[in-house]
Steps between C-alpha positions, in 0.01 A plus 500: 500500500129560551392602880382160688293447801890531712546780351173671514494467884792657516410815288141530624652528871480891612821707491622817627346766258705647216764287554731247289593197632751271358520109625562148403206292345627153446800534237415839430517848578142631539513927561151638554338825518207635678206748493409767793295168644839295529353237261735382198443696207816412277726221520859380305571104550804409354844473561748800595741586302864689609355788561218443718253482250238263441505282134174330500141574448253812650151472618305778551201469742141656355279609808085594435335606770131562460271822703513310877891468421442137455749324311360368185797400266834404584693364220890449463633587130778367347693868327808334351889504621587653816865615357543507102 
């Protein structure tokens, strides 16, 4: 499943820093992790299996920040299966 706008307001919502959150998104289990900043930096979106863990896809988040610590590039990138 490829992030949509539902989704995307959901992950680009400020956490509690270093954190990993697990909740429901839809029919699936999203878990996300985040940076010092409390912004999503990793998620899994799947289903969980028996033992807790996530069967699905991961997204990691890539950040650039330019010399003013202006954001310039925030891209989402698909990085495979979230449990082989």
């Amino acid at each position: 499943m490829k992030p949509n706008t539902s989704l995307l307001n959901i992950i680009n919502k400020t956490y509690q820093p270093d954190t990993f959150l697990e909740m429901k998104f839809g029919r699936y289990d999203l878990a996300l992790k985040t940076d010092t900043d409390g912004r999503a930096i990793m998620i899994f979106l799947g289903k969980k299996d028996a033992n807790g863990k996530i069967r699905g896809d991961r997204y990691a988040r890539r950040l650039k920040f330019g010399r003013n610590n202006e954001l310039i590039k925030d891209h989402w990138e698909h990085k495979g299966p979230a449990t082989p």
